[in-house]
C-alpha positions as a printed Julia matrix, in Angstrom:
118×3 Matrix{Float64}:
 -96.87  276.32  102.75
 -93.47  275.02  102.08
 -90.57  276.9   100.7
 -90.52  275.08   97.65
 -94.01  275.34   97.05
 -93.78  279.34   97.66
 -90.97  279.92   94.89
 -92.6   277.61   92.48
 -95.95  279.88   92.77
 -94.67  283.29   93.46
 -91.27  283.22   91.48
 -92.42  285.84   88.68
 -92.98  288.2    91.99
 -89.95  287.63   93.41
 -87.66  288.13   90.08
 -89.5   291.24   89.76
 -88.8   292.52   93.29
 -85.37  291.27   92.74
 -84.87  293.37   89.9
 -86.35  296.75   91.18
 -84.13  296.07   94.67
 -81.14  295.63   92.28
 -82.19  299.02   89.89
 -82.58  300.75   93.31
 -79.48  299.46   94.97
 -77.1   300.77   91.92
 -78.69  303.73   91.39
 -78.24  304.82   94.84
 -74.49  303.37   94.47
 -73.88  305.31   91.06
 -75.6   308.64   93.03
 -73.37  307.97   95.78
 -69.92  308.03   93.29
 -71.47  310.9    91.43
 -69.33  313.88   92.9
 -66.44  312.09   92.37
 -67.34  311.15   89.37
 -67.59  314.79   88.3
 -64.31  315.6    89.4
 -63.12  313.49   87.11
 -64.85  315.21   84.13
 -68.05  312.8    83.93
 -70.47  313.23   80.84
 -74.48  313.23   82.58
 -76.06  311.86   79.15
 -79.85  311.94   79.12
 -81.17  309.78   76.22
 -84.78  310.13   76.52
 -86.6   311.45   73.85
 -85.95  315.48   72.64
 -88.95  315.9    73.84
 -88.84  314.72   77.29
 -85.84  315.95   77.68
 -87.13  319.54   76.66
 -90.18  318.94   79.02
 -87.65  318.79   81.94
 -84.31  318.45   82.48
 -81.6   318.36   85.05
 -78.68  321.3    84.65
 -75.82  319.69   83.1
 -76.66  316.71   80.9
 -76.6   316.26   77.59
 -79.49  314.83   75.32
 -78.51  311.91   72.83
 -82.0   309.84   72.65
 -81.21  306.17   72.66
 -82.63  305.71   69.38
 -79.47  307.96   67.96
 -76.88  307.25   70.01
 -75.07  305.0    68.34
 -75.03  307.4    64.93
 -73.95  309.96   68.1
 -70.57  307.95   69.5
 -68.13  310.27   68.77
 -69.66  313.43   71.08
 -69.1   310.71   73.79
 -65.14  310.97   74.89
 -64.07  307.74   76.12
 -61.33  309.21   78.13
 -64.29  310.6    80.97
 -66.5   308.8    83.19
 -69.9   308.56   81.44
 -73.21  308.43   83.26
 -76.54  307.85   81.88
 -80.08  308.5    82.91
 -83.58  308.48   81.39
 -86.8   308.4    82.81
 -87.13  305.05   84.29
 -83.26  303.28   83.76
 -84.44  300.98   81.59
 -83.5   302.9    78.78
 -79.92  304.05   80.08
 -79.35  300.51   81.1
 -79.73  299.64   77.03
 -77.66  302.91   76.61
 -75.1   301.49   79.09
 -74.7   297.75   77.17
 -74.37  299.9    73.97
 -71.13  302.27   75.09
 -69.64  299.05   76.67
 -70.24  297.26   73.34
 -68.58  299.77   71.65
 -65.24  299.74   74.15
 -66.7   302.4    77.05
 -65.42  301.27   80.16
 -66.31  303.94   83.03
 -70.15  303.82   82.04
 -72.55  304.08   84.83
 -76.26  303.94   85.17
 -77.65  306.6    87.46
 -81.41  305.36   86.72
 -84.03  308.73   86.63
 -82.86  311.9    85.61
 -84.17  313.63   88.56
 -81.46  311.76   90.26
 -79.09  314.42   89.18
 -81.07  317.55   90.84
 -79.61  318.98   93.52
């Protein structure tokens, strides 16, 4: 089989291994900056659900579900790093695009909460 023929059969498998590899690769980046981060005063925002987020959380973070946090903007300084996390980082990537939107510009996607345990 030819390379051609390889990408034109298996390219939904390879966007989707492209896109975990690239979840995985900043979230280890973002977990790598994270000290620093702190030291600069960082916000850990969780914005699953008040429930999950009651289920199990990490020491430190703040819950603003994604569904609210745009009614929830102004508990969010602007002035301090801000890094997100959810269950999965799908829904702190959407959280992410919404505080850049709305003129955020150290927001940072740390993927899984459990990512900020010690």
């Amino acid at each position: 089989m030819n390379l051609q023929v390889f990408i034109e059969q298996y390219w939904p498998m390879l966007a989707l291994l492209a896109w975990f590899g690239y979840k995985w690769w900043n979230s280890s980046r973002v977990l790598a900056m994270l000290p620093d981060l702190k030291k600069e005063g960082a916000l850990l925002v969780d914005v699953r659900s008040a429930a999950e987020f009651a289920g199990a959380s990490a020491p430190g973070t703040v819950n603003i579900p994604l569904q609210e946090l745009g009614s929830r903007l102004a508990e969010i300084p602007k002035s301090a790093p801000v890094v997100l996390c959810c269950a999965s980082g799908t829904r702190s990537g959407m959280a992410k695009m919404v505080l850049k939107k709305n003129g955020y510009q150290r927001v940072y996607n740390i993927g899984t909460w459990s990512k900020f345990l010690p």
